[in-house]
C-alpha positions as CSV (number, residue, x, y, z in Angstrom):
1,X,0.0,0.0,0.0
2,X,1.5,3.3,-0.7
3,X,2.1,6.6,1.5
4,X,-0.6,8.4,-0.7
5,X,-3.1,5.8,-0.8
6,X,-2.9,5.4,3.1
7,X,-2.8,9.4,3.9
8,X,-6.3,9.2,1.8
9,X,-7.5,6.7,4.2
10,X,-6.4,8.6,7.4
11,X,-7.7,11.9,6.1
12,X,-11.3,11.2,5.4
13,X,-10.7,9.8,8.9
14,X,-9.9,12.7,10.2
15,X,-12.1,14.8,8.9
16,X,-14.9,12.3,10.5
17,X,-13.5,13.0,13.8
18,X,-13.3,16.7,13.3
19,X,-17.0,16.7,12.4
20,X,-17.6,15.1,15.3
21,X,-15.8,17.6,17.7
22,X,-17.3,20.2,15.4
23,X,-18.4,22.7,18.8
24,X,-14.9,22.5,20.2
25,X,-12.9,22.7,17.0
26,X,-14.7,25.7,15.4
27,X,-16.1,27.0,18.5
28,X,-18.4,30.0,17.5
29,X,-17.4,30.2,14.3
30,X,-20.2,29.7,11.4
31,X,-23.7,28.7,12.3
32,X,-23.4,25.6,15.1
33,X,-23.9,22.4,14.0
34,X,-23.9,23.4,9.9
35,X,-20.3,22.6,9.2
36,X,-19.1,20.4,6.2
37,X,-16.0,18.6,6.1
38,X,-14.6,16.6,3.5
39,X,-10.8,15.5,3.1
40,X,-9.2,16.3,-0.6
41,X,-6.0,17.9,-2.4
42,X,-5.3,21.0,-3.5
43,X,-5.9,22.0,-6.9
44,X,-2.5,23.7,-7.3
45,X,0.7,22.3,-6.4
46,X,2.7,25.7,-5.3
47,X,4.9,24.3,-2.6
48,X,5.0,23.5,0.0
49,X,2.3,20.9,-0.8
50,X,0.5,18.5,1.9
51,X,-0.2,15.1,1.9
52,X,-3.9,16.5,1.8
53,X,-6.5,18.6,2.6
54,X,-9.5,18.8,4.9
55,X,-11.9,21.7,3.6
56,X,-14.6,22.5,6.1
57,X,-17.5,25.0,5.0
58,X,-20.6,26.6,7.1
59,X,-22.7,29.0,5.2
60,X,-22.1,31.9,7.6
61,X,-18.4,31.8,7.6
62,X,-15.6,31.8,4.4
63,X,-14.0,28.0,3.8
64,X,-11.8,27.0,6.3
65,X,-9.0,24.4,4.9
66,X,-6.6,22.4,6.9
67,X,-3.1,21.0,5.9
68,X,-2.7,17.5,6.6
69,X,0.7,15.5,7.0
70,X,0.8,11.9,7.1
71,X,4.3,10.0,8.3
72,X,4.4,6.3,7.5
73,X,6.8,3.9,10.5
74,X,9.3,3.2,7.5
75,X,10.1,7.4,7.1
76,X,11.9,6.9,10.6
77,X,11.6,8.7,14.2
78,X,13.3,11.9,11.8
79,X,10.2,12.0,10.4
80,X,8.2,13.6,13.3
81,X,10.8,16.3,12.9
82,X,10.1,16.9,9.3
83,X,5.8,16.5,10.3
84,X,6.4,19.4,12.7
85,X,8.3,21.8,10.1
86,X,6.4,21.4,7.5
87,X,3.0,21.7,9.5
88,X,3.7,25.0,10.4
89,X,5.5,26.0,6.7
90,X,1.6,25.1,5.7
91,X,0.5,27.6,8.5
92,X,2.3,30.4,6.8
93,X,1.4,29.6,3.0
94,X,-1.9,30.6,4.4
95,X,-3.4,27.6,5.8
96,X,-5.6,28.0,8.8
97,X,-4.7,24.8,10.6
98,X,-2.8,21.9,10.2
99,X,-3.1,18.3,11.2
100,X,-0.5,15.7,11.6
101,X,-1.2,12.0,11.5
102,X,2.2,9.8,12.8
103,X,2.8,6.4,14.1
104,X,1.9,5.7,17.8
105,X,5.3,4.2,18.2
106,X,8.6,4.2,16.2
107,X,11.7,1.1,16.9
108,X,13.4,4.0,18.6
109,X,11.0,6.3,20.1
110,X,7.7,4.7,22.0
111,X,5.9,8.5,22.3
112,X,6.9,10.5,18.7
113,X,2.8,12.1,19.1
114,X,3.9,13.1,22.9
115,X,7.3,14.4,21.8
116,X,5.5,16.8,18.8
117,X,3.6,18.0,21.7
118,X,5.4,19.0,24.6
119,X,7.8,20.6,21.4
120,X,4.9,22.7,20.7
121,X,3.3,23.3,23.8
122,X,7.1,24.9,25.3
123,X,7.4,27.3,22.4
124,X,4.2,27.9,20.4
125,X,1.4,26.9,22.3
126,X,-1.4,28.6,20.8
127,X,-0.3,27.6,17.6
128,X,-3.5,25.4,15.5
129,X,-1.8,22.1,15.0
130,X,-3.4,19.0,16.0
131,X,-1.4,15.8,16.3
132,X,-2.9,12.4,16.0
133,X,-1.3,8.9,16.1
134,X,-2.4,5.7,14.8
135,X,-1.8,2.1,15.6
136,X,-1.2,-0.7,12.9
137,X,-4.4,0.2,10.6
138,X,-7.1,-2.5,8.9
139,X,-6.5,-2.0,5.4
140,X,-9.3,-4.8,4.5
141,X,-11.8,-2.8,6.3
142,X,-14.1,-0.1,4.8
143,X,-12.6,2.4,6.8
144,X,-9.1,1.5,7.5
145,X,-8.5,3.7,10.1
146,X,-12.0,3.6,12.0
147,X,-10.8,3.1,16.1
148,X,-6.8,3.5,14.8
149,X,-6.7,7.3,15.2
150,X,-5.8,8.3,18.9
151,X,-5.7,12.8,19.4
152,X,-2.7,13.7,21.0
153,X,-3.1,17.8,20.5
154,X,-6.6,19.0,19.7
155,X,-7.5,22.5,19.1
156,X,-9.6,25.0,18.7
157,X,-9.5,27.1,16.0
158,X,-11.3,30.5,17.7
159,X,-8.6,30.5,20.4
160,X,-6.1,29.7,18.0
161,X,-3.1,31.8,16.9
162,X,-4.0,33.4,13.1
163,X,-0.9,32.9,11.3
164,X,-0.1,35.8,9.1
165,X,1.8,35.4,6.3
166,X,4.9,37.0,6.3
167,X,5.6,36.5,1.9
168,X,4.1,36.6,-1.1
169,X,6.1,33.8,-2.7
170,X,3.5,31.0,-1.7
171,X,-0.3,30.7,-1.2
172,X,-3.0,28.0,-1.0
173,X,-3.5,27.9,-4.8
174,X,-6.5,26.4,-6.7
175,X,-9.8,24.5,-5.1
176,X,-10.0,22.1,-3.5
177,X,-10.4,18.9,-5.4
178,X,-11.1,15.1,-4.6
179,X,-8.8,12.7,-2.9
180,X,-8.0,11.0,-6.6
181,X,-7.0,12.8,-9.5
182,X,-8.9,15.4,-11.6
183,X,-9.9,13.4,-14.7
184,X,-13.0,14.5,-17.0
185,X,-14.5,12.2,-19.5
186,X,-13.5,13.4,-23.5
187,X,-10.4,14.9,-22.1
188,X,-8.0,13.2,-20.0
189,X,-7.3,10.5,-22.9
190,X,-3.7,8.6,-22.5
191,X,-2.9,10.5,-26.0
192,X,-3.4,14.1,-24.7
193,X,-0.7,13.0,-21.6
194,X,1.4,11.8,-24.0
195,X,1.2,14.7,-26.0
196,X,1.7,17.0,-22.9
197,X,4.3,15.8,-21.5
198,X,6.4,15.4,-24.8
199,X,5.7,19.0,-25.0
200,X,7.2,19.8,-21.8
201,X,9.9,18.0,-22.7
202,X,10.9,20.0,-26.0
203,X,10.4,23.0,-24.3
204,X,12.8,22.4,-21.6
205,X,15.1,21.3,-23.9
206,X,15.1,24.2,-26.4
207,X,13.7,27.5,-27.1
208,X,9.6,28.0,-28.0
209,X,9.0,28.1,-31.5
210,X,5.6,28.7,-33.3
211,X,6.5,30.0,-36.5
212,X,4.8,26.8,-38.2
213,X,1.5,27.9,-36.5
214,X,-0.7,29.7,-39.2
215,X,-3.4,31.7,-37.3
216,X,-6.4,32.9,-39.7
217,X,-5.9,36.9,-40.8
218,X,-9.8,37.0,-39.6
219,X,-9.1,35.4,-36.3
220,X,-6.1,38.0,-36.0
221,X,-8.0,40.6,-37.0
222,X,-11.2,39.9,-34.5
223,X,-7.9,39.1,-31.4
224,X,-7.3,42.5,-31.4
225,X,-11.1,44.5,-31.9
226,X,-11.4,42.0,-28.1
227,X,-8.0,43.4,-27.1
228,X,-5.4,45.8,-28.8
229,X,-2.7,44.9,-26.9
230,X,-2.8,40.9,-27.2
231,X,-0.6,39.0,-28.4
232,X,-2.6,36.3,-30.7
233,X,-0.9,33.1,-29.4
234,X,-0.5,33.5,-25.4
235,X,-4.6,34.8,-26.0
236,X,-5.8,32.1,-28.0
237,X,-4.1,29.4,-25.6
238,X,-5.2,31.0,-22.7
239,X,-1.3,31.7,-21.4
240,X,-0.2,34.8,-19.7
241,X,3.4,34.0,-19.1
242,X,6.8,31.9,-20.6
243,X,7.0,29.7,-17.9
244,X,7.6,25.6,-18.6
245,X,4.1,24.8,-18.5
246,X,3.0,28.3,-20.3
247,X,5.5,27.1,-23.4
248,X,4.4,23.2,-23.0
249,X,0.7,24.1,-23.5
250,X,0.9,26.4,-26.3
251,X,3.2,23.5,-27.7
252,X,0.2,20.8,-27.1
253,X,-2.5,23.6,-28.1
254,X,-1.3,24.8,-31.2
255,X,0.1,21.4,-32.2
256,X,-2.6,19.0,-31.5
257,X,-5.7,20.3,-30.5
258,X,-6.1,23.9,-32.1
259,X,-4.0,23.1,-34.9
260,X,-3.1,24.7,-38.5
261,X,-6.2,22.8,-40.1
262,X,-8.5,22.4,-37.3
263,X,-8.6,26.5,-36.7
264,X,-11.2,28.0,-39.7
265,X,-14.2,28.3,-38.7
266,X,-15.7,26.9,-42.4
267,X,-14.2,25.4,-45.2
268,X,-16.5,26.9,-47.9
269,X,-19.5,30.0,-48.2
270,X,-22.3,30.6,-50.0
271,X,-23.6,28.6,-48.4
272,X,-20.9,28.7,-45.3
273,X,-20.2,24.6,-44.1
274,X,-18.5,23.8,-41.1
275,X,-14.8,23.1,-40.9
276,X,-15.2,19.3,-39.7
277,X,-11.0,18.8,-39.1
278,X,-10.7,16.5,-35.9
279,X,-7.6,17.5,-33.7
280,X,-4.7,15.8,-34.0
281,X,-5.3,13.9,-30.1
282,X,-6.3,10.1,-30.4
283,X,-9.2,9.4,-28.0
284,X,-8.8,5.8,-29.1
285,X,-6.0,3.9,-31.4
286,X,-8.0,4.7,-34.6
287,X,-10.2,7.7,-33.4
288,X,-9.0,11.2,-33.2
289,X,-11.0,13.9,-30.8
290,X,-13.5,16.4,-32.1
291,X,-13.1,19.8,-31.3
292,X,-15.3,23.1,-31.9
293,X,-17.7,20.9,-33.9
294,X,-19.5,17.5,-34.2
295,X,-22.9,18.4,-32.1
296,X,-25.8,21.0,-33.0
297,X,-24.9,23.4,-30.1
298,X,-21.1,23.5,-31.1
299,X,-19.8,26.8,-32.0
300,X,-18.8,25.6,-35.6
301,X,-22.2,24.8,-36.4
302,X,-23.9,28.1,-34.2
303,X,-21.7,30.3,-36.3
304,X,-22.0,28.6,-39.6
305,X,-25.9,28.5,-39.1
306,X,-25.9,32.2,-38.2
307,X,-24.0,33.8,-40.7
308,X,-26.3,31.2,-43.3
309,X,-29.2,32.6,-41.5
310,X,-27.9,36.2,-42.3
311,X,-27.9,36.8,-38.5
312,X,-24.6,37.1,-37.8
313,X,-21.8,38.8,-39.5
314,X,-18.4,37.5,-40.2
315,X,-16.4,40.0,-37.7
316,X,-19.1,39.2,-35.0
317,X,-18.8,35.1,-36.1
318,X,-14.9,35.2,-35.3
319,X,-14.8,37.1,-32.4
320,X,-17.3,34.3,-30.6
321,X,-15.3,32.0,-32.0
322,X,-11.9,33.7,-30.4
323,X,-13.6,34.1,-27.1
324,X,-14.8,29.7,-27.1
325,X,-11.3,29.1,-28.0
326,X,-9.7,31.0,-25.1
327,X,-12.4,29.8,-23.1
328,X,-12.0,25.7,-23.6
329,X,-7.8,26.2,-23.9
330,X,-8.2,26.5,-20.7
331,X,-10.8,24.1,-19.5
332,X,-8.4,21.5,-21.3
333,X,-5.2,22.7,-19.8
334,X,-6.4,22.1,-16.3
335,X,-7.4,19.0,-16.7
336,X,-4.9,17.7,-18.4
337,X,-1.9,19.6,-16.5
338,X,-3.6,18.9,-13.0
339,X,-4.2,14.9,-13.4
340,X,-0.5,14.7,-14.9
341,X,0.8,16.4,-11.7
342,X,-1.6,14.4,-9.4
343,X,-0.9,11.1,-10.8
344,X,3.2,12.2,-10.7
345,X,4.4,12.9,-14.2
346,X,5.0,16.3,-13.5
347,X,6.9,18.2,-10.6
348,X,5.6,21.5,-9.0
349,X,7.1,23.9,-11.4
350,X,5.8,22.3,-14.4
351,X,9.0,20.1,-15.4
352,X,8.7,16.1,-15.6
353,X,9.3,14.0,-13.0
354,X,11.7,11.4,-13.3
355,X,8.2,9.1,-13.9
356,X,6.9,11.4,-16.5
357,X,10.2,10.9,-18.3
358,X,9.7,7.2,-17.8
359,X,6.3,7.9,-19.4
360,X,6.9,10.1,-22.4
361,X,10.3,8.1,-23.1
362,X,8.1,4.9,-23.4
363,X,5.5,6.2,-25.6
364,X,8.3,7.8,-28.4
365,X,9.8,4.2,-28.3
366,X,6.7,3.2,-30.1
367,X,4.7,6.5,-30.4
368,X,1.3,5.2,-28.6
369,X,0.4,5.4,-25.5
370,X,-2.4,3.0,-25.8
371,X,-0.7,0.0,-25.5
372,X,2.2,-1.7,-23.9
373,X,4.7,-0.1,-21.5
374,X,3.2,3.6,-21.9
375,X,-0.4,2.0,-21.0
376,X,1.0,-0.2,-18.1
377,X,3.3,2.6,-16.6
378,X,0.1,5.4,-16.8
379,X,-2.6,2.7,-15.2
380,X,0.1,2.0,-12.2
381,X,0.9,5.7,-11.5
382,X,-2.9,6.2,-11.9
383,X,-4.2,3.4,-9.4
384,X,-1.2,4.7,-6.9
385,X,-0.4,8.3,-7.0
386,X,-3.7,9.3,-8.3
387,X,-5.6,7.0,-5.8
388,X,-8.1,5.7,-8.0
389,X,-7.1,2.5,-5.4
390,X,-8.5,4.2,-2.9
391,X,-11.5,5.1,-4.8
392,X,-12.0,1.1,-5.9
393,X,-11.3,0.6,-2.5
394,X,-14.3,2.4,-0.7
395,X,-16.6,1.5,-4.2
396,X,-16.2,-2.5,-3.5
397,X,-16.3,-2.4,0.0
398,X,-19.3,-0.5,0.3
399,X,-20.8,-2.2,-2.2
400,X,-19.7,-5.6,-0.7
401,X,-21.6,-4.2,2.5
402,X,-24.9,-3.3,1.1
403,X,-25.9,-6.3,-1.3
404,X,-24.7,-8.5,2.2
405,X,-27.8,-7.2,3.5
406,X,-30.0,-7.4,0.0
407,X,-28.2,-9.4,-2.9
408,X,-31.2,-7.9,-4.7
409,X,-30.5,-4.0,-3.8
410,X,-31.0,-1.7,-7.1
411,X,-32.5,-4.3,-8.8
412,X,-36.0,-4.5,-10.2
413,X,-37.4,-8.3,-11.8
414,X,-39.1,-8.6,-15.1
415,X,-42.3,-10.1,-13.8
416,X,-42.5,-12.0,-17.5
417,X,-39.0,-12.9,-17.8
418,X,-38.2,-13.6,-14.0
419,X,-35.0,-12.1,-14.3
420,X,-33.6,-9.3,-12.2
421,X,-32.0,-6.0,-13.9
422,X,-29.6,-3.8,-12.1
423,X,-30.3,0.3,-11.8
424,X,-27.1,1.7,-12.2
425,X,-28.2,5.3,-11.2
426,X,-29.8,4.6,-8.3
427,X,-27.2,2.7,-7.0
428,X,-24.4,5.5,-8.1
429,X,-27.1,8.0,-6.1
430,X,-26.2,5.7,-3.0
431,X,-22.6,5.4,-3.2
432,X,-22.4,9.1,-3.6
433,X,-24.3,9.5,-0.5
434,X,-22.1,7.0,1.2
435,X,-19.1,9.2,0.0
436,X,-20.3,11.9,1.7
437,X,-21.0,10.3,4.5
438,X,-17.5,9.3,4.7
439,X,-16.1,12.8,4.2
440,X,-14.3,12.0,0.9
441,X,-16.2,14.1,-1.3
442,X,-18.7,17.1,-1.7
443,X,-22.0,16.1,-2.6
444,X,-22.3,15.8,-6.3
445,X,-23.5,18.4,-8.7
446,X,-26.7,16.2,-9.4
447,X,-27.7,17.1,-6.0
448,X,-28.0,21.1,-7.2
449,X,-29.9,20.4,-10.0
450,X,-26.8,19.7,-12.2
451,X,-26.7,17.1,-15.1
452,X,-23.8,15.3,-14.3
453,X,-24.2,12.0,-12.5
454,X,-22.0,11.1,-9.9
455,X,-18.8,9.3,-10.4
456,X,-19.5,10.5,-14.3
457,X,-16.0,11.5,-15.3
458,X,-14.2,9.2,-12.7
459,X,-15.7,5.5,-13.7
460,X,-15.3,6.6,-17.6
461,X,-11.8,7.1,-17.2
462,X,-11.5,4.1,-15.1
463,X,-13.5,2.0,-17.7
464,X,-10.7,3.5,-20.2
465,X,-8.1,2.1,-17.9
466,X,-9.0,-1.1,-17.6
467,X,-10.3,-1.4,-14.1
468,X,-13.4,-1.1,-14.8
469,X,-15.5,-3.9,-16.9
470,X,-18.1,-2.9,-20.0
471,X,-20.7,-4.9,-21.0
472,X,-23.4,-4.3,-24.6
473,X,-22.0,-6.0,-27.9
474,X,-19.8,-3.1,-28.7
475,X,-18.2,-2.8,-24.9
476,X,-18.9,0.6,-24.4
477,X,-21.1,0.5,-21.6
478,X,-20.2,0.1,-17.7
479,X,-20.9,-3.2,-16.6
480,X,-22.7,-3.5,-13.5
481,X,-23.7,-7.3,-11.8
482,X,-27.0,-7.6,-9.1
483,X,-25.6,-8.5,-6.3
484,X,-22.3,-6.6,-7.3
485,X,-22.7,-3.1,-8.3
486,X,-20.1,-1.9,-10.4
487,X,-17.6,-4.6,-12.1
488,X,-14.1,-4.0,-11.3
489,X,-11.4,-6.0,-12.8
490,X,-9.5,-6.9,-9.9
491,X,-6.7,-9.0,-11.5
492,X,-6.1,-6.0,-13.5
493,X,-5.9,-3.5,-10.4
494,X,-3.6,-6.2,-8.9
495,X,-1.3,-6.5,-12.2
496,X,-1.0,-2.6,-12.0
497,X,-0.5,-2.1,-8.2
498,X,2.3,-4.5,-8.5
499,X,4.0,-3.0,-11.5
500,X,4.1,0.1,-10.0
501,X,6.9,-1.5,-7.5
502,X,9.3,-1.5,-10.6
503,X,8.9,2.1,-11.8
């Protein structure tokens, strides 16, 4: 089991246990008895970056998040040491508390949660660190920490000292996000990694160049009506600056997705018909991705039925156009940039990893990611440092739970046929409940009225992995059992936990 799969375990833990102290922890703050708390990452990765975080909201009060630090017995007794400095570096990057989870016991020291303590209570004792430790946990249990967690140091946050932050070099950057990686359904395909990181690669290993990229004269022209001063490339690509990831995503953007042939919005007029040139990312082995056209709201076919409607001029036409572009350059760029740096490929300043090297080195041996040693080394990291483990974890066992009681739960029988079939929605409804009853996620945007179902993007890209099963005669839906819930392909997760030992 790895250090990031187990800190997800101790952190929705955590959060449990804060939620449950709630009136001492946040005292009078917010509205008593409201508060929300959830254990995730943070969306950015400016250092110094925590194991996790532990958002807790109230409707009356702003977020409150909390750095949490997780120490494993093989990190050694130094690693208390190392908990306790970078607990309070957290504190000054603008955190409002932090929590440290370390062994209750080390070969050489029987009391490291004791130790942190008295440290902190002879020097900074109003300081809002709290300090649990944990005995050996249950990692076949549901909750692997349940009755493992012991509180050295509690706090309360209202009594608290208020760090203030004495720099402007760090902050708490980005949302916070689940405990497993940011992946979204038609975008995080193994191609557009592939493609990323290659491009970080070139541009840390020689100078930006873009003189093959052939922007439309209208498209120029309609840039700068939106903004004088802009320069056409860092606008369209949604970059402000020339650093590593800036350069790597205006390589990917301009290369692959908004590419030479791909940019006009029509390839003909009188009457005007939509450019249909698919990007130059394969969603699939054979199939490239569609982009800016392919459905009746896409902006292609908007524009191109406007301007053959006479509503819309050609000026106006581009200048929408311009503004989408921006717009979904940087919807893609955070997808794809954020799961490559939470599944490890890329380090906090944008470069690759000694992994994502592994990675992009292995697809250019063959130039495919979808197969072979590119496939097996993205599934591992995936499973491991993006946690999807812990994810399949909490899915089977809670699955495994509920159909104990009912092997029939989320079913519904053909009264003609006699045989059972299996609601998949319903049942996703419940695990997202159980998820939040756990404190490892927000509830779900279906909740708010939203269209997404839960676990939409997450079981899509798992299903694209492998670790998830498909069922239908073309394979392309999820496959879900009665008496199972949701098919996972354990041999497979065990193939790719395992492999990830030799990276």
């Amino acid at each position: 089991m790895s250090h990031d799969t187990e800190a997800a375990y101790a952190s929705s833990e955590v959060a449990d246990l804060i939620m449950k102290n709630q009136g001492f922890y946040f005292g009078n703050m917010g509205t008593t008895g409201t508060w929300s708390v959830f254990a995730g990452r943070e969306g950015g990765r400016q250092w110094p970056l925590a194991d996790g975080v532990i958002s807790a909201q109230n409707t009356t009060v702003p977020e409150i998040n909390i750095a949490f630090e997780y120490k494993r017995p093989n990190e050694g007794v130094h690693g208390i040491l190392t908990a306790l400095g970078q607990s309070l570096a957290y504190l000054e990057k603008g955190y409002r508390a932090s929590v440290m989870v370390v062994p209750e016991k080390f070969s050489s020291h029987m009391d490291p949660g004791g130790h942190i303590k008295r440290v902190i209570d002879t020097t900074v004792p109003d300081i809002p660190i709290s300090i649990y430790t944990y005995s050996q946990p249950n990692l076949s249990a549901t909750r692997p920490f349940l009755g493992k967690l012991k509180c050295v140091r509690d706090v309360s946050l209202p009594s608290s000292r208020i760090i203030a932050r004495t720099g402007t070099g760090t902050k708490i950057s980005g949302s916070v996000t689940t405990l497993w990686a940011h992946m979204r359904e038609g975008m995080s395909h193994p191609d557009a990694f592939y493609r990323y990181c290659q491009a970080v690669k070139v541009v840390t290993a020689s100078s930006e160049d873009l003189a093959n990229i052939d922007i439309p004269p209208e498209l120029v022209a309609a840039i700068h009506r939106i903004d004088s001063t802009a320069d056409e490339f860092k606008y369209l690509s949604n970059t402000v600056g020339d650093e590593v990831s800036d350069k790597a995503w205006r390589y990917v953007w301009f290369n692959y997705y908004f590419w030479n042939n791909l940019m006009p919005i029509y390839k003909a007029r009188m009457p005007y018909t939509v450019n249909d040139t698919s990007t130059r990312i394969k969603k699939s082995e054979t199939e490239y991705q569609k982009l800016f056209f392919g459905r009746t709201d896409s902006i292609k076919q908007k524009l191109v039925d406007a301007l053959n409607a006479g509503s819309k001029v050609e000026g106006d036409a581009w200048e929408e156009y311009a503004r989408k572009v921006r717009s979904d350059a940087h919807s893609y760029r955070e997808v794809i940039d954020s799961g490559l740096y939470h599944i490890g490929f890329l380090s906090p300043d944008g470069t690759l990893t000694d992994l994502g090297y592994k990675y992009v080195d292995a697809c250019e041996r063959i130039d495919n990611a979808y197969m072979g040693i590119p496939l097996e080394i993205l599934k591992a990291s995936v499973l491991q440092n993006g946690q999807y483990g812990a994810m399949l974890h909490y899915i089977y066992k809670l699955s495994e739970e509920r159909f104990n009681q009912n092997l029939f739960e989320f079913a519904t029988k053909n009264p003609n046929a006699g045989e059972y079939k299996f609601e998949p929605t319903d049942y996703l409804l419940w695990l997202d409940d159980e998820f939040t009853k756990l404190h490892l996620s927000k509830k779900s945007s279906i909740r708010a009225g939203g269209t997404r179902k839960p676990f939409q993007a997450e079981i899509s890209f798992l299903k694209k992995m492998g670790f998830v099963k498909s069922s239908g005669l073309t394979r392309r839906l999820t496959a879900y059992r009665v008496g199972l819930g949701l098919e996972i392909d354990w041999p497979q997760v065990q193939n790719s936990m395992m492999y990830f030992q030799s990276l």
